[in-house]
C-alpha positions, 0 to 999 in steps of 0.5 A, a space after each residue: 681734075 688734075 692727078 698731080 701739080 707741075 712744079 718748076 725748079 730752078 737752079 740754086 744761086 748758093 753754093 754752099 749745096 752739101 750743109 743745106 742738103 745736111 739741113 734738109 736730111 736733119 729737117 727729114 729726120 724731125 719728121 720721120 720722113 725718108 727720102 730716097 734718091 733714084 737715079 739711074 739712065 733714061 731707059 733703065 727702068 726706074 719708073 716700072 719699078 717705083 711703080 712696082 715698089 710703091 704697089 707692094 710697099 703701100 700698105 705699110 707705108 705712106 709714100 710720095 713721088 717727084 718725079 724730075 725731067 728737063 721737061 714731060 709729064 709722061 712718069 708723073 701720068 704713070 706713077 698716079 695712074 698705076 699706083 694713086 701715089 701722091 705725085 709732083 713733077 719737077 721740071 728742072 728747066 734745062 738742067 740735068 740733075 737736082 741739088 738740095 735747094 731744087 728738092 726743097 722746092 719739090 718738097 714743098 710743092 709735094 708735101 711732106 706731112 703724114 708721108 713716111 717714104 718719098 720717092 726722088 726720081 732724079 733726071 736720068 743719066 749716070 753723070 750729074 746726079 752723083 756729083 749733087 747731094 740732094 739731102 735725100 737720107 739715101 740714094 740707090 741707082 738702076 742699072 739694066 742689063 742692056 747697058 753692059 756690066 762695064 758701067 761701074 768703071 765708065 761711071 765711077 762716082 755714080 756707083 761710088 756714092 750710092 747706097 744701093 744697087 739694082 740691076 734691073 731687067 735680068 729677065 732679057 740677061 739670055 740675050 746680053 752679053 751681061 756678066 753680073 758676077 763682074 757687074 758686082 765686083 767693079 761695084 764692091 770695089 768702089 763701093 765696098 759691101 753695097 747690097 745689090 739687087 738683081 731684078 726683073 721689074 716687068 716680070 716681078 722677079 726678085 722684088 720682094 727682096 728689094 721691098 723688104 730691105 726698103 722697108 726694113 731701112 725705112 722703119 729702122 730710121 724712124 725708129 731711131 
């Protein structure tokens, strides 16, 4: 028996992406479910550490996974088998990012009833993702150190309109010319206050950190 559905989204024909996606966050908030874009490049961790998120946050929250790609089932197979999240796989056709009529449609397939937090794992690259608003309550991007602390200013809307950072990999940062303090600065200046997380999603290092502040930003929505 399958372990999760494969949903195929197609592009919206509207154009008016940003008020549904507002519709979608107002729909959200009715049911005190949180929403959490991730984005980030294809390589920089973003499934190891959901699945490391999900498995320390399970027990206080009920979480859901999307996981987007222009075609393969290969993060939905990891997610369900290493976590037992709800899971659906999103295949955008082509298409390199989600918008909000895309996300409905994976919120649908999904699910959403009795889930407190779901998981977006949108497309992998710095560039299409920024420019579309999906509706989630918050977006966050990965960036590991093997792709250089210069990305900030090569990428400046992707780190302009997240929520939050993390640098992931820092367990390899000895072998990379990799200047976190810098890394953060470019950062601070898009973005200004931003709370970054250095982490090692392999080894584990600094993720208690960052499911704190998850779930302390989770709670404190459904609380207001």
């Amino acid at each position: 028996m399958d372990k999760f559905r494969v949903l195929k989204v197609k592009e919206s024909v509207f154009a008016n992406n940003e008020q549904r996606a507002e519709e979608l966050r107002s729909e959200l908030k009715n049911k005190k479910t949180y929403l959490l874009n991730v984005m980030g490049s294809p390589g920089s961790g973003k499934t190891v550490t959901l699945t490391k998120l999900i498995n320390m946050l399970k027990a206080d929250l009920r979480i859901g996974v999307m996981e987007a790609d222009i075609d393969s089932d290969v993060d939905a197979h990891t997610i369900a088998d290493q976590t037992g999240a709800k899971v659906i796989q999103l295949h955008t056709g082509g298409m390199c990012h989600l918008d909000s009529d895309m996300t409905r449609q994976g919120l649908e397939g999904l699910g959403i009833e009795n889930l407190d937090l779901i998981f977006l794992e949108n497309v992998g690259n710095l560039v299409c993702p920024a420019e579309f608003d999906t509706g989630a309550i918050k977006s966050l991007a990965i960036l590991s150190v093997p792709e250089g602390d210069d990305k900030p200013l090569k990428y400046p809307l992707m780190f302009t309109v997240i929520n939050a950072l993390i640098i992931n990999k820092i367990d390899v940062m000895p072998y990379f010319d990799f200047d976190q303090q810098a890394c953060t600065e470019r950062v601070h200046k898009l973005n200004p206050g931003i709370p970054v997380f250095p982490v090692s999603a392999k080894t584990g290092e600094g993720m208690e950190a960052l499911a704190n502040w998850l779930l302390g930003e989770v709670k404190a929505w459904q609380a207001e």
